[in-house]
C-alpha positions as CSV (number, residue, x, y, z in Angstrom):
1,X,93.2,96.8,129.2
2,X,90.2,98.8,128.0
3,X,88.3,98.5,124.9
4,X,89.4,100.6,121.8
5,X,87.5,99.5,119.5
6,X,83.6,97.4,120.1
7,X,81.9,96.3,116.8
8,X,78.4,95.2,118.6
9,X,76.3,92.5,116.1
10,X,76.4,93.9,113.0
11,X,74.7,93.3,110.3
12,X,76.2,94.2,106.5
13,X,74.7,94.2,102.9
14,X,75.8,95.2,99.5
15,X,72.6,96.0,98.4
16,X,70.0,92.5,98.8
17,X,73.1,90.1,99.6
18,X,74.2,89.8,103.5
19,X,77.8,89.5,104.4
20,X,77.6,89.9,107.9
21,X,75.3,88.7,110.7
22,X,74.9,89.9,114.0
23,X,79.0,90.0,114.4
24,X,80.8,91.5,117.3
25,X,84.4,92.0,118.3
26,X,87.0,94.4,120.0
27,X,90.5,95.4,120.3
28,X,92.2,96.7,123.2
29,X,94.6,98.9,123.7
30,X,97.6,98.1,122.4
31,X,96.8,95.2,121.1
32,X,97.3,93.5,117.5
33,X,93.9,91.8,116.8
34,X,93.9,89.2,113.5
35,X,90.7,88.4,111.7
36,X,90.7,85.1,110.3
37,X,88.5,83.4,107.9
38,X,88.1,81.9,104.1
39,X,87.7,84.0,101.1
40,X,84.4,86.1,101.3
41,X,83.8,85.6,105.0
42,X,83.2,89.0,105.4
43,X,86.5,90.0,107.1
44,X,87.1,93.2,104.2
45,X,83.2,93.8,104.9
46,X,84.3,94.4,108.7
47,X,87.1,96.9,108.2
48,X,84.7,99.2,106.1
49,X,81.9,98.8,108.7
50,X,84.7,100.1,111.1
51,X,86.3,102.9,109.1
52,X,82.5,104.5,108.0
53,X,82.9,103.8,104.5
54,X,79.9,100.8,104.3
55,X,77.6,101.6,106.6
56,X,75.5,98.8,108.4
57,X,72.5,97.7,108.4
58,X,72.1,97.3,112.0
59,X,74.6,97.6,115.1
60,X,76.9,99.9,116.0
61,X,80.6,100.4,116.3
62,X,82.0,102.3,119.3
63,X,85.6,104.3,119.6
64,X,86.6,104.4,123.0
65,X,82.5,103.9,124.2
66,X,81.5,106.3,121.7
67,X,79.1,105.4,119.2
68,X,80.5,106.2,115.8
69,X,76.8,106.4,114.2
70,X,76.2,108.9,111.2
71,X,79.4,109.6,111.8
72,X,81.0,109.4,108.0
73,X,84.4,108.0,107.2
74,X,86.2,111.2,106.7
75,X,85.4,112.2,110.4
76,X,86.4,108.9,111.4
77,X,89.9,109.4,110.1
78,X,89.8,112.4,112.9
79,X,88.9,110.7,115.6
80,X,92.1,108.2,114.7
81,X,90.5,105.2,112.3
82,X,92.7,105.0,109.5
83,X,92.3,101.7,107.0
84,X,95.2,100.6,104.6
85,X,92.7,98.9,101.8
86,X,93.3,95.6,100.0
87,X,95.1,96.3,96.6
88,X,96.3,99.8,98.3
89,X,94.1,102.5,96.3
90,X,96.8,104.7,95.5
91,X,96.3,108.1,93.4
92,X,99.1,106.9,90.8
93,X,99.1,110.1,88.6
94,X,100.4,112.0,92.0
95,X,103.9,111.6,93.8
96,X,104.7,109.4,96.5
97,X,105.1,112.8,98.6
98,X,101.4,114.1,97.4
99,X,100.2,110.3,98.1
100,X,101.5,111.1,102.1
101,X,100.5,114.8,101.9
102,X,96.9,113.6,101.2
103,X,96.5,111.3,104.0
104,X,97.3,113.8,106.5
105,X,94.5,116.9,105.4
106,X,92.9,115.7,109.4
107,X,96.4,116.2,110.8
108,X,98.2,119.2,109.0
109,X,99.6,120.4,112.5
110,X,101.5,116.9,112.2
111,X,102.8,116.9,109.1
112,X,106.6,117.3,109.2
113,X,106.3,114.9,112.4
114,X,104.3,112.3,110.6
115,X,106.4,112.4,107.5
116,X,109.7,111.6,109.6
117,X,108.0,108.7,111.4
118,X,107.0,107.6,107.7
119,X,110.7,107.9,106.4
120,X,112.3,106.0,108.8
121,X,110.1,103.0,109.2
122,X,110.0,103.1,104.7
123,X,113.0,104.8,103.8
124,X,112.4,103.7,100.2
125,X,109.5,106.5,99.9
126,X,112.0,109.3,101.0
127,X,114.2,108.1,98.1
128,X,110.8,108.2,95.6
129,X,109.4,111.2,97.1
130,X,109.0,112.7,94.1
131,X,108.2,109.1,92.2
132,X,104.9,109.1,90.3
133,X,102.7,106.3,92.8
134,X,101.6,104.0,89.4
135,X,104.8,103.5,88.8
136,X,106.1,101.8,92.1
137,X,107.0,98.2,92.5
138,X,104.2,96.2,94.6
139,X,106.5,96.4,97.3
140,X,107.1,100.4,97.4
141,X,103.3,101.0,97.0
142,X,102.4,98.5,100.0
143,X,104.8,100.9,102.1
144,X,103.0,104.4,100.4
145,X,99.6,102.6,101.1
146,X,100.7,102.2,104.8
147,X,102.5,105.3,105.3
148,X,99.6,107.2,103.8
149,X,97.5,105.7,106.7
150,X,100.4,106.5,109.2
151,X,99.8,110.5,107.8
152,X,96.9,110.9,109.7
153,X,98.0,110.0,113.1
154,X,95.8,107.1,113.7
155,X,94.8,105.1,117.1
156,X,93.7,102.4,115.0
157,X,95.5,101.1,112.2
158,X,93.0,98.9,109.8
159,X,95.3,96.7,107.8
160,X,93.8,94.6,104.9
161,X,96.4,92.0,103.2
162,X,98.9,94.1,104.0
163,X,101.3,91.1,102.1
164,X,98.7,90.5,99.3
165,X,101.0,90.0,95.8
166,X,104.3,90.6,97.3
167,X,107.8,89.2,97.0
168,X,108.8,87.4,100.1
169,X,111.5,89.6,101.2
170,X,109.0,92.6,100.6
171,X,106.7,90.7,102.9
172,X,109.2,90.4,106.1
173,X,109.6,94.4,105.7
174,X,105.8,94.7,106.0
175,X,105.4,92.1,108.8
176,X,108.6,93.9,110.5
177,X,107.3,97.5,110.3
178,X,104.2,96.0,111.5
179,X,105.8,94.7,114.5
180,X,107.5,98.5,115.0
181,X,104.5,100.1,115.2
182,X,102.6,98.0,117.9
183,X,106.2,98.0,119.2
184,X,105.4,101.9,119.3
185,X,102.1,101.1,121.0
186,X,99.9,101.4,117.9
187,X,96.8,99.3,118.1
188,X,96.4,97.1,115.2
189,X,93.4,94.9,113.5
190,X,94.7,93.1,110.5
191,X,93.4,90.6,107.6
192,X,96.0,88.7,106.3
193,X,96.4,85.5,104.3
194,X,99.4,84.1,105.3
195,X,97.5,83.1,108.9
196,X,100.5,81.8,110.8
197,X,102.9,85.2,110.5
198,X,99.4,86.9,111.3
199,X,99.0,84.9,114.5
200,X,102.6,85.2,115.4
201,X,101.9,88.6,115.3
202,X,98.6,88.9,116.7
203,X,97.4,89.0,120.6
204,X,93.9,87.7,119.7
205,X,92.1,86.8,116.7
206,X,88.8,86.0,115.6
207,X,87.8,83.3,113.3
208,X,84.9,84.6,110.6
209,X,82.7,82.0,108.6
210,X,79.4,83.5,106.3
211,X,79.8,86.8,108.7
212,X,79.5,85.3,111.9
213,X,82.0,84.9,114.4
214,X,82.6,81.2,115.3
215,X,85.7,81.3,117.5
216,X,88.1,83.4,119.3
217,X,90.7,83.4,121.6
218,X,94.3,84.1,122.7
219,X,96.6,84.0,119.0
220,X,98.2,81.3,119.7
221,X,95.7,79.1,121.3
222,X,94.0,80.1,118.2
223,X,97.4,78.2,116.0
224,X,97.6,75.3,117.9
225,X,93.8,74.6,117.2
226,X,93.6,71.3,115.1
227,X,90.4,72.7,113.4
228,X,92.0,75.8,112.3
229,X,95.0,74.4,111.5
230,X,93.4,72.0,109.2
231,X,90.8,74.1,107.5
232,X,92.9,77.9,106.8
233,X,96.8,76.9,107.5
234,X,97.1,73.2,106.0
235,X,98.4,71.0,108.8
C-alpha cells in the first residue's frame, strides 16, 4: 500500500514556544491512521502543519511524493487535504446550505455530486438546509463541520475530535459515518479523545508525547499495550 501522506521531522512553533520536534509519520492509502497523545502533545499542531495553515519551521510534508512546500492551505484543499477543525469553525450567520456551498469553491464541477453524498451520510442537514449554522445543536454542527470538508472532494480527510462535546448517541453517528467513508475508500487521520473507539477504528496509530513520536504500530497492538492502556485509556 503506498504512502499518501509523509510528514518528514518536523519541527512547529507558535511564535518562541516548540510543539513539535523532528516528528514524522504517514498514511496509506486507504487507511484510517489515529494520533494519540495527552492534552497539548502537539497532535492539533500536526493537522495544521498538514493542511498549510501553520507552516513549519523545518521538514516537509509530502502528498503522494510531492512536496507540499510554499504551497498555502487554500491550494492544499485542491490537491485533496481537507481538515474538519476542533470546535468546527462554522460561519453561523450563513445557512447550513451556504456552510456546504463554501467548502466546495476548489470543486464547483462537483457540487450537486458532493451535496448528495453529504445528504445521505447526514440527512439531518438536508432537513436544515436552509437552518442558520449558530443555531444548530452540537450534534447537527459536527455533521455541517464534516460535510463541509466532504464538499471539496478530499483524498485526505483531517479529523480533529470529531466527538468533542457531543451526546453519546450523536457520537455513534459520527463514529458510523466515519466508518462509511473509509468503507468508501476515503483515507482518514483522526485525533480523538475517546482512544479506544479511535483504535477500533484505526489501522495504525501513533502515540505523540511533547511533539515527538514515541511509539507506533498496528491499532490494536497499539490497545492491548499495557503502557498505553494505563497512561490515555485507564486500565
Amino acid at each position: 500500500m503506498s504512502a499518501l501522506l509523509e510528514v518528514r521531522k518536523l519541527d512547529a512553533s507558535y511564535g518562541d514556544v516548540q510543539v513539535l520536534f523532528g516528528l514524522s509519520l504517514e498514511v496509506r492509502e486507504g487507511e484510517i491512521v489515529t494520533l494519540l497523545g495527552s492534552n497539548g502533545a502537539g497532535k492539533t499542531t500536526t493537522l495544521r502543519c498538514i493542511c498549510g495553515v501553520l507552516p513549519p519551521r523545518n521538514g516537509e510534508v509530502l502528498l503522494r511524493g510531492q512536496s507540499l512546500a510554499g504551497v498555502p492551505a487554500s491550494e492544499r484543499a485542491g490537491l485533496g487535504i481537507a481538515l474538519v477543525p476542533e470546535g468546527r469553525e462554522l460561519w453561523p450567520q450563513l445557512t447550513v446550505r451556504e456552510n456546504l456551498e463554501l467548502g466546495s469553491y476548489r470543486a464547483r464541477a462537483s457540487l450537486r455530486k458532493n451535496l448528495d453524498r453529504v445528504h445521505a451520510l447526514f440527512p439531518r442537514l438536508l432537513e436544515r438546509k436552509s437552518q442558520l449554522a449558530g443555531s444548530l445543536s452540537g450534534g447537527e454542527q459536527q455533521m455541517c463541520a464534516i460535510g463541509r470538508a466532504l464538499m471539496s472532494d478530499p483524498r485526505l480527510l483531517l479529523l480533529d475530535e470529531p466527538s468533542l462535546g457531543l451526546a453519546p448517541i450523536v457520537v455513534d453517528q459520527m463514529f458510523e459515518a466515519i466508518r462509511l467513508l473509509h468503507k468508501e475508500g476515503m483515507t482518514l487521520l483522526l485525533v480523538e479523545q475517546n482512544l479506544i473507539v479511535a483504535l477500533e477504528l484505526a489501522t495504525r496509530g501513533y502515540v505523540i508525547e511533547t511533539g515527538r513520536v514515541r511509539l507506533e504500530g498496528e491499532a490494536a497492538a497499539l490497545g492491548r499495550d499495557p503502557g498505553i492502556r494505563a497512561a490515555y485509556l485507564g486500565l
